[in-house]
C-alpha positions as CSV (number, residue, x, y, z in Angstrom):
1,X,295.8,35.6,-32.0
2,X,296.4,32.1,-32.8
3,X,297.9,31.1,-29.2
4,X,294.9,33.1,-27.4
5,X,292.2,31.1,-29.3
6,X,294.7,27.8,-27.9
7,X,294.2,29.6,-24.6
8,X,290.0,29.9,-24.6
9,X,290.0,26.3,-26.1
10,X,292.1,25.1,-23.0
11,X,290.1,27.4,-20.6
12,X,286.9,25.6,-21.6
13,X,288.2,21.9,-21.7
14,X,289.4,22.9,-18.2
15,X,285.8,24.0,-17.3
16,X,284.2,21.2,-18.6
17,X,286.2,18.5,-17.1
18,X,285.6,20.5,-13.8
19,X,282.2,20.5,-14.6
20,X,282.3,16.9,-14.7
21,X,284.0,16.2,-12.0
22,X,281.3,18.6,-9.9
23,X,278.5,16.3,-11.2
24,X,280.1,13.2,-10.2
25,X,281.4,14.0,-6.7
26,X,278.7,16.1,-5.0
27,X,275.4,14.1,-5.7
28,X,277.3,10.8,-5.1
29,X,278.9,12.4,-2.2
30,X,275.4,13.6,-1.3
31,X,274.2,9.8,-1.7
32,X,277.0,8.8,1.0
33,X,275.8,11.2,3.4
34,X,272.2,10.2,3.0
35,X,272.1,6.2,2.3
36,X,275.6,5.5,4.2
37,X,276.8,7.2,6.7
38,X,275.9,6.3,10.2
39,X,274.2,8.5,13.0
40,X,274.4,7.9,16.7
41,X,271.0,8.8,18.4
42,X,269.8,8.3,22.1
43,X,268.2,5.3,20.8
44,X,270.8,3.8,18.6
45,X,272.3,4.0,14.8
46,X,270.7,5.0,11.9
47,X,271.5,6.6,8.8
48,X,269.5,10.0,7.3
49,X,267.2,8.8,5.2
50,X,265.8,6.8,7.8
51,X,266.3,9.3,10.0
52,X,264.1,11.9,7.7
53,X,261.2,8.6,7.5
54,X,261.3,8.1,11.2
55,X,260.8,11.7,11.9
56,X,257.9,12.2,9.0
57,X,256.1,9.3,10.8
58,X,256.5,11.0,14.0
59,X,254.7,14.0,12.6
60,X,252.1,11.7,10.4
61,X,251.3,9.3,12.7
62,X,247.8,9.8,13.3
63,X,246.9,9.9,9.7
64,X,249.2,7.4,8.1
65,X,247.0,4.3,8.6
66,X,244.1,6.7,7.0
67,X,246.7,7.7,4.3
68,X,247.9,4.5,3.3
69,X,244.2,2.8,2.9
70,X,242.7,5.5,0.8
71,X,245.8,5.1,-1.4
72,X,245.3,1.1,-1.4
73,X,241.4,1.5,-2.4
74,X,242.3,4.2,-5.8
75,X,245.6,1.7,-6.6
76,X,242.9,-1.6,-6.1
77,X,240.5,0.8,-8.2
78,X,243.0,1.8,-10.8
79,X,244.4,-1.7,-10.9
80,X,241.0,-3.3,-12.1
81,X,239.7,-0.5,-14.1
82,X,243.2,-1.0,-16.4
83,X,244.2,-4.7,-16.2
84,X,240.5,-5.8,-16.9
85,X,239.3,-2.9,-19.1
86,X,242.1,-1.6,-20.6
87,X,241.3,2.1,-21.9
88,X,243.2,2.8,-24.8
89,X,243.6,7.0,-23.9
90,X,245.2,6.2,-20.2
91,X,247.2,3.3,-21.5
92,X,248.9,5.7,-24.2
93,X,251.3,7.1,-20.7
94,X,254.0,4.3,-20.3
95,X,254.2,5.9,-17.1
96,X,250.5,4.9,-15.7
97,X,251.1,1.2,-17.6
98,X,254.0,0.1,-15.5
99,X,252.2,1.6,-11.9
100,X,248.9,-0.3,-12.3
101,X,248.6,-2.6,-15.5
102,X,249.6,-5.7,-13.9
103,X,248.9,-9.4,-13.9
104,X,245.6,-10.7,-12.4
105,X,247.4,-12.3,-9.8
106,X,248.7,-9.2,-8.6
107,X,244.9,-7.3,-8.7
108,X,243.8,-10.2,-6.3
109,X,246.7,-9.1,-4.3
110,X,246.6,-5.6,-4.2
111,X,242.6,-5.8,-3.8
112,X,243.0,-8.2,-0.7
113,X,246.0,-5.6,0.5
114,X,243.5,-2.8,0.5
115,X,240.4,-5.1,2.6
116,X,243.3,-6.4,5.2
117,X,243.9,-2.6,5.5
118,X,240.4,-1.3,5.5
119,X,239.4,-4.1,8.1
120,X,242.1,-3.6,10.4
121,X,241.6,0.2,10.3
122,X,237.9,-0.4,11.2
123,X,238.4,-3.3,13.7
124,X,235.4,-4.5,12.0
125,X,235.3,-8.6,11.1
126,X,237.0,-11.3,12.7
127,X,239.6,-9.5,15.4
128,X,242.4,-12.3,14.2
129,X,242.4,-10.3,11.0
130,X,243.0,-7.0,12.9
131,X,244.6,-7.9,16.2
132,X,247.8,-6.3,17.6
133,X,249.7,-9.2,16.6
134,X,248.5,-9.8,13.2
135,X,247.0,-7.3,10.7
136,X,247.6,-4.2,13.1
137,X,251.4,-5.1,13.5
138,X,251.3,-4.4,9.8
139,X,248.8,-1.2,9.8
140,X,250.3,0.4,12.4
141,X,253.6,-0.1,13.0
142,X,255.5,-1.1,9.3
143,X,253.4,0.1,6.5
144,X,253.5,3.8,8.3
145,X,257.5,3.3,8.4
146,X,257.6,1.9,4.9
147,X,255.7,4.4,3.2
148,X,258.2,7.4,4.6
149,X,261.2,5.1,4.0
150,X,259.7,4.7,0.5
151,X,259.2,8.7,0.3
152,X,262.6,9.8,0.9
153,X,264.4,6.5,-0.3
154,X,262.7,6.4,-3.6
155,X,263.8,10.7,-4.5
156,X,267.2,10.2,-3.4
157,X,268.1,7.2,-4.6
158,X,269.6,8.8,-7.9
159,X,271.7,10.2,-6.1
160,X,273.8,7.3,-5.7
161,X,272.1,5.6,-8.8
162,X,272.7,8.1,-11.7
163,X,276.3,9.8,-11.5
164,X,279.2,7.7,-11.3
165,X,279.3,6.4,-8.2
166,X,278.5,2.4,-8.5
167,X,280.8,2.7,-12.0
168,X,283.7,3.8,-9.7
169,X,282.7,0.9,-7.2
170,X,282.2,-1.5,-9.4
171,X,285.1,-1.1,-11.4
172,X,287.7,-1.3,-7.7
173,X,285.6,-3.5,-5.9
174,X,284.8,-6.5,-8.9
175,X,288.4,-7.5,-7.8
176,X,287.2,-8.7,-4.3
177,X,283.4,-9.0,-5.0
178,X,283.6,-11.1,-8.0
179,X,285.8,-14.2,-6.6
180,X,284.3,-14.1,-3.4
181,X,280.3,-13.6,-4.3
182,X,280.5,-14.4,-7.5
183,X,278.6,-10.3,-8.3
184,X,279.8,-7.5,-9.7
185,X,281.6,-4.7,-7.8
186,X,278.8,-2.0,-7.6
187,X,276.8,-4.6,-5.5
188,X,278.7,-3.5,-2.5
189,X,276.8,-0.1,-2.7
190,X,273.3,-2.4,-2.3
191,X,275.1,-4.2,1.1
192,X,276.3,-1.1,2.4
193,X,272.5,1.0,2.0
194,X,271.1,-2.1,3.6
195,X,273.8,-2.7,6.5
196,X,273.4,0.9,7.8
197,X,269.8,1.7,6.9
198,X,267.2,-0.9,6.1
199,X,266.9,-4.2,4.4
200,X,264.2,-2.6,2.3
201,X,266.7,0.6,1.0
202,X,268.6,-2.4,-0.4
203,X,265.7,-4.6,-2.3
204,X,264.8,-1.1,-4.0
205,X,268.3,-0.3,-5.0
206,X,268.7,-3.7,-6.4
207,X,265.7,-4.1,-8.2
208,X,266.4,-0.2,-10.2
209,X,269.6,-1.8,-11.2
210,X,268.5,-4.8,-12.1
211,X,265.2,-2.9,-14.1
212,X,268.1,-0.7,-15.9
213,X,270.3,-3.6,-16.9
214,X,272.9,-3.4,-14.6
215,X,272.5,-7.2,-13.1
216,X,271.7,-10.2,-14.6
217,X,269.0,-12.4,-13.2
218,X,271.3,-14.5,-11.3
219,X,272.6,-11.6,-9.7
220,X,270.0,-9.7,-8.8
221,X,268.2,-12.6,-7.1
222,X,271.6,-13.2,-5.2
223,X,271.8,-9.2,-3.7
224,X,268.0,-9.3,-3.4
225,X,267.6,-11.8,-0.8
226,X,271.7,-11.7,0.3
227,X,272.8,-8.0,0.6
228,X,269.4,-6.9,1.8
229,X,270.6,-7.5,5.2
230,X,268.9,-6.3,8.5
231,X,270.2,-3.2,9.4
232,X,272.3,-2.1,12.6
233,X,269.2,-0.3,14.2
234,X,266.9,-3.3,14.0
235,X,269.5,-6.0,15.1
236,X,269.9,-3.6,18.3
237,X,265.8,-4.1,19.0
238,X,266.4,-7.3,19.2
239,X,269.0,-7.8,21.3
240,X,267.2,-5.6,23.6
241,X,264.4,-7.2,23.2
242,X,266.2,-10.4,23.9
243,X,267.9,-8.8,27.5
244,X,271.0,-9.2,25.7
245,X,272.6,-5.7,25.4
246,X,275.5,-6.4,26.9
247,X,276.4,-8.9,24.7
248,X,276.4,-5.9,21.5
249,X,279.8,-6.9,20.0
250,X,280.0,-10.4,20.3
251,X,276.7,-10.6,19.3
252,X,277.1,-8.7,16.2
253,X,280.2,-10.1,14.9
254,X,278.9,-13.3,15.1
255,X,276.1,-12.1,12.8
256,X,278.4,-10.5,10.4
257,X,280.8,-13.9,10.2
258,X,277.6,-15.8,10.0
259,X,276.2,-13.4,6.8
260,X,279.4,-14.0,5.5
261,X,279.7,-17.3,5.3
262,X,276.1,-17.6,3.8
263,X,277.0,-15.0,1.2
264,X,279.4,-16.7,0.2
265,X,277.5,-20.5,-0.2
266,X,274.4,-19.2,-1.3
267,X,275.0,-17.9,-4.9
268,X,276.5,-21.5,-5.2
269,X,274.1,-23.7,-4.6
270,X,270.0,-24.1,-5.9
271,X,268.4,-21.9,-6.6
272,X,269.6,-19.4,-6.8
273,X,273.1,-20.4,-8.9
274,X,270.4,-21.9,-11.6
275,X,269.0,-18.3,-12.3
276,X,270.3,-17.1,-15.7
277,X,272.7,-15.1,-16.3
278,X,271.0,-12.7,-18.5
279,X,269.6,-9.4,-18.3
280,X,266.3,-7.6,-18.3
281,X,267.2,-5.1,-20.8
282,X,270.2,-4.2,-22.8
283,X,272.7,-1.5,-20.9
284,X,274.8,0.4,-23.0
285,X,276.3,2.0,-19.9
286,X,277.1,-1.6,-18.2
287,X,281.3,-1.9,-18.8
288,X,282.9,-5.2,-19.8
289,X,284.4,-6.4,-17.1
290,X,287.2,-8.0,-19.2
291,X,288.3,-3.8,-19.7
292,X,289.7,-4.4,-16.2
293,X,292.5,-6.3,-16.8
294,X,296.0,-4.5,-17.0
295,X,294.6,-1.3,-16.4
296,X,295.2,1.2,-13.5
297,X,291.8,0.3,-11.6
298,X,290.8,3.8,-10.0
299,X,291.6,5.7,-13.3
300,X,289.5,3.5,-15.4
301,X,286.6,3.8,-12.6
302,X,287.0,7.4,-12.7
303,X,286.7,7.5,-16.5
304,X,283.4,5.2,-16.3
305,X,281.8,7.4,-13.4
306,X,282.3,10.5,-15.2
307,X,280.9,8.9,-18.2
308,X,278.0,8.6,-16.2
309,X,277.6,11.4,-14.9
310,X,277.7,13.9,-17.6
311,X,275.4,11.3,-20.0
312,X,272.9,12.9,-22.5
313,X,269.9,11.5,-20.7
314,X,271.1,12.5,-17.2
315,X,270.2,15.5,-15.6
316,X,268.6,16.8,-12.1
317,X,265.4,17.1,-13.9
318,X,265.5,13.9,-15.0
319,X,267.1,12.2,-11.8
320,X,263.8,14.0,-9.8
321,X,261.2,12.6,-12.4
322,X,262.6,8.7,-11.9
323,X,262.8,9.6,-8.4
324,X,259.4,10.3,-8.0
325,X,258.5,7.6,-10.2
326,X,260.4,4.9,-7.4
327,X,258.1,6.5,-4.7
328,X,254.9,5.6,-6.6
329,X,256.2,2.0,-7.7
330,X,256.5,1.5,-4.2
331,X,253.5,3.1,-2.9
332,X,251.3,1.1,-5.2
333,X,253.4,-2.1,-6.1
334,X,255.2,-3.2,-2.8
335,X,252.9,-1.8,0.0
336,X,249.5,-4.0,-0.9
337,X,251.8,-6.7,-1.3
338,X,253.3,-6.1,2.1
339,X,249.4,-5.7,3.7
340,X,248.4,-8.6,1.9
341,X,251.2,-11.1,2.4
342,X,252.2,-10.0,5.4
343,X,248.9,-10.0,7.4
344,X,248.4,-14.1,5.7
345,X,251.8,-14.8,7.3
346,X,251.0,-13.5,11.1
347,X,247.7,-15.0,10.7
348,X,248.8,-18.3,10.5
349,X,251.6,-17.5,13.0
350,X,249.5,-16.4,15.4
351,X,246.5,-18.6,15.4
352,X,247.5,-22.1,14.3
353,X,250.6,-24.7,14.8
354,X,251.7,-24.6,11.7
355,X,255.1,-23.1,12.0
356,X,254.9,-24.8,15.3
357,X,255.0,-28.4,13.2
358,X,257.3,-26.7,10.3
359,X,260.3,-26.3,13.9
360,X,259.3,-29.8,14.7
361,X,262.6,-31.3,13.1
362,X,264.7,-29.0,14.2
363,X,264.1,-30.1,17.7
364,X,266.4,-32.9,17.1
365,X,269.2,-31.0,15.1
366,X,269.2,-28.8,17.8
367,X,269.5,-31.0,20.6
368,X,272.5,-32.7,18.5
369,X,274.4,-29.4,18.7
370,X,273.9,-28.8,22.8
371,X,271.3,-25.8,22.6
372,X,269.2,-25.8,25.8
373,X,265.8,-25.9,25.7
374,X,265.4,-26.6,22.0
375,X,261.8,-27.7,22.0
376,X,261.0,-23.8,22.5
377,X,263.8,-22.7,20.3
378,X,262.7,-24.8,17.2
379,X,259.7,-22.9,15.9
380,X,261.4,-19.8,16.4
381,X,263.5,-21.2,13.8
382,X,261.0,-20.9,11.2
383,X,258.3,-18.9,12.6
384,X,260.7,-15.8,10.8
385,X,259.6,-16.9,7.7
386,X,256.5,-14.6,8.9
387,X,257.8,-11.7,10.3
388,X,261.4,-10.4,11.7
389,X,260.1,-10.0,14.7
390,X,258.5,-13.4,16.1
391,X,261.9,-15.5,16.9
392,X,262.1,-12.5,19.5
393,X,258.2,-12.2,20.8
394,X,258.9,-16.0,21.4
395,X,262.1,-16.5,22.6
396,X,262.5,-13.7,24.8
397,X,260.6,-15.9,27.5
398,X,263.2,-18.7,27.3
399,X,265.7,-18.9,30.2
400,X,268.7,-19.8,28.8
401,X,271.3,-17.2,27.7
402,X,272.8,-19.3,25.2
403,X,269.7,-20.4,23.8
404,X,268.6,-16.7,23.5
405,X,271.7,-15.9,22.1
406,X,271.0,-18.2,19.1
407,X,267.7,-17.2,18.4
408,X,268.9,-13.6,18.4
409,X,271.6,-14.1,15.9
410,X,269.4,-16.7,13.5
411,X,266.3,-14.3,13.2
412,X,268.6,-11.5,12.0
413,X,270.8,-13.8,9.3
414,X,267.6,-15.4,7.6
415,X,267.0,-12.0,5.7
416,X,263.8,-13.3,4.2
417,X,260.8,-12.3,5.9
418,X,257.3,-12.1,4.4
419,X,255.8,-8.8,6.4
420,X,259.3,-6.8,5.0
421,X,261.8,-8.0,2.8
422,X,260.0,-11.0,1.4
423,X,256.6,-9.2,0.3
424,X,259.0,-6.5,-1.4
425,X,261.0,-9.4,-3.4
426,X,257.8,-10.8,-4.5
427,X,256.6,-6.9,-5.6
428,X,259.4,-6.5,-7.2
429,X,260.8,-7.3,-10.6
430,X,263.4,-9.4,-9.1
431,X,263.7,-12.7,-10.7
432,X,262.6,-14.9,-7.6
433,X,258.9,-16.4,-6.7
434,X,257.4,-17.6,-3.5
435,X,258.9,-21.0,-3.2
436,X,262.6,-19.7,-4.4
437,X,262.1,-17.4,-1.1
438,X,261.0,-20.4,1.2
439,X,263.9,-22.9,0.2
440,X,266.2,-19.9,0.5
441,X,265.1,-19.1,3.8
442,X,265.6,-22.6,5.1
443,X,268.8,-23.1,3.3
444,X,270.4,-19.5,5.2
445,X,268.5,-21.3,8.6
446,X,270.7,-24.7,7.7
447,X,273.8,-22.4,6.8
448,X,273.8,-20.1,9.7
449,X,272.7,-22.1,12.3
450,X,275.6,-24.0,13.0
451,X,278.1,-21.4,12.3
452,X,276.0,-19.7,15.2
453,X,275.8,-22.1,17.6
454,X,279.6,-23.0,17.6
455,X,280.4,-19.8,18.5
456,X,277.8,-19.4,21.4
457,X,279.8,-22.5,22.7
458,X,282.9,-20.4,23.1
459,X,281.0,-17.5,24.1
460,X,279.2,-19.1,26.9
């Protein structure tokens, strides 16, 4: 009797460590398949969540601009009617509080997000609001892309989130990560979302970690705006755009040893090594990473995933709700922001000399280091800033090879752009304000550059 109740008891631990192991491997592994793992189209490499937003565009894209501006008019609505008025019954559901009670400064934004987008939609007002090149660029061709990225990104992104799978990374990677980028192991996952999907998959990976405790200020400002890297499919675009294709491999390693070095500066230096190294909230979850030493490294990563995984407050159910709740903090907090900021930018790209005058003293750094025609190459040096895009739309008319080469590699190593990646840092909870973003972006500019040019030199 005695050895058959042993028996059942053993027959159930068994079944619950399987158990465990189910819920760690298949929705991480469903997270790989999704976030990481390339797919070769006719017209390049993406991964399947962009994949799934590319093709929900496709079928949408007649009513997305119409979409995306009623949504913008209830969040401005919404926005006011709680920051201003603050009605005690709606302000009881923690869940409406955190989409639209916000700072003024943000109402202004999300209010001028929804005119820029109503205007452009219209074509009514001044046509350098809603041009091709300036608020239509946004309208028409981002915010459609964003809001599907946003769709599938934001449900599946517990998936890799909620069931082990940054413990286990973290815990094998700190090893490498830590000496070298002075983060934590799990931030690979955040590079490796961005590198084969989007630079905006990364920023909202990053900021749930950093909302749930995982990073520290410091550290989420440094994977916010030096792991959200442009992604393989757009760095294609624009070496296309560029006439540059043959040039694929060269072309990309340069980028990647380029990224690396800045990766590796970057956290070092202002300011973003005077962030603090403290944390938004408390994590019990988080692991010491003094546990590490003299243990065996994948068992102890193992342990800490399936921790994870089978925790009280995790379940599908629960994984869905947050899910859904990432598609709406998007929706409402990053795209007005993006409208907003975004159609500012290309204004004042497209219609005055500003970034022209901002590339005036790079004219003479670049003549230093032997890049032809670096009159025309200068502004494209900062005229990023704006948009991903511009070093490109200007460039591409510039003879040289070389000097094409360059401009290529610098637009996709700055990282911070204020249509994309730059409007979503400032959305975000991340620790980092405008003018962290500009002094970041010129430092990457300064860091890059010449690591850049001196290989264009043996290239050419």
């Amino acid at each position: 009797m005695a050895s058959n109740n042993i028996e059942k008891q053993k027959q159930v631990e068994n079944n619950s460590a399987l158990n465990s192991y189910l819920l760690f491997v298949i929705p991480s592994l469903l997270g790989i398949i999704l976030f990481m793992t390339p797919l070769q189209f006719d017209d390049g490499i993406t991964i399947p969540v962009a994949f799934l937003a590319k093709q929900l565009e496709g079928l949408l894209s007649g009513i997305l601009p119409w979409l995306v501006t009623v949504i913008l008019f209830f969040v401005s609505i919404l926005t006011g009617w709680l920051s201003l008025l603050k009605p005690k019954k709606l302000l009881k559901s923690e869940v409406i509080k955190a989409l639209f009670l916000v700072h003024p400064a943000w109402f202004i934004t999300r209010v001028f997000g929804f005119i820029f987008a109503a205007v452009t939609l219209l074509e009514i007002g001044p046509e350098w609001i809603w041009s091709e090149y300036t608020g239509g660029l946004l309208l028409y061709e981002l915010i459609p892309l964003l809001f599907t990225i946003f769709l599938f990104a934001g449900l599946f992104l517990p998936l890799l989130l909620n069931f082990g799978l940054l413990e286990l990374c973290g815990v094998l990677l700190n090893k490498v990560m830590r000496p070298i980028f002075t983060l934590p192991g799990r931030s690979s996952i955040d590079c490796m979302a961005s590198w084969m999907g989007d630079g905006t998959i990364g920023v909202l990976l990053t900021n749930k970690q950093y909302e749930e405790g995982f990073y520290t200020k410091r550290e989420a400002a440094v994977i916010g705006t030096t792991f959200s890297v442009v992604s393989i499919t757009f760095s294609i675009v624009i070496l296309t755009y560029m006439n540059l294709e043959h040039m694929f491999i060269p072309y990309y390693l340069t980028i990647l040893l380029a990224g690396f070095v800045a990766a590796i500066i970057m956290p070092r230096i202002p300011p973003l090594s005077r962030k603090a190294d403290t944390y938004f909230v408390e994590n019990q979850q988080r692991f010491d990473e003094k546990e590490l030493k003299g243990k065996a490294l994948f068992t102890l990563g193992i342990e800490k995933a399936l921790e994870r995984a089978t925790s009280s407050n995790n379940s599908f159910s629960a994984s869905f709700k947050g899910g859904m709740k990432n598609v709406f903090d998007m929706w409402f907090g990053v795209i007005p922001v993006v409208m907003a900021f975004g159609t500012i930018a290309l204004i004042i790209a497209e219609h005055t000399s500003f970034f022209a005058i901002l590339g005036a003293p790079f004219v003479p750094l670049l003549n230093i280091m032997q890049v032809p025609e670096a009159a025309q190459a200068a502004q494209t040096m900062v005229i990023g800033f704006a948009d991903m895009f511009l070093p490109a739309v200007i460039g591409s008319g510039i003879e040289s090879e070389f000097t094409r080469f360059v401009i290529a590699c610098v637009s996709v190593t700055q990282l911070i752009y204020m249509s994309e990646v730059g409007g979503l840092l400032l959305a975000s909870k991340l620790p980092v304000k405008f003018s962290d973003l500009v002094i970041i972006f010129f430092e990457r500019t300064l860091i890059t550059l010449p690591v850049i040019v001196v290989i264009a030199h043996f290239i050419f």
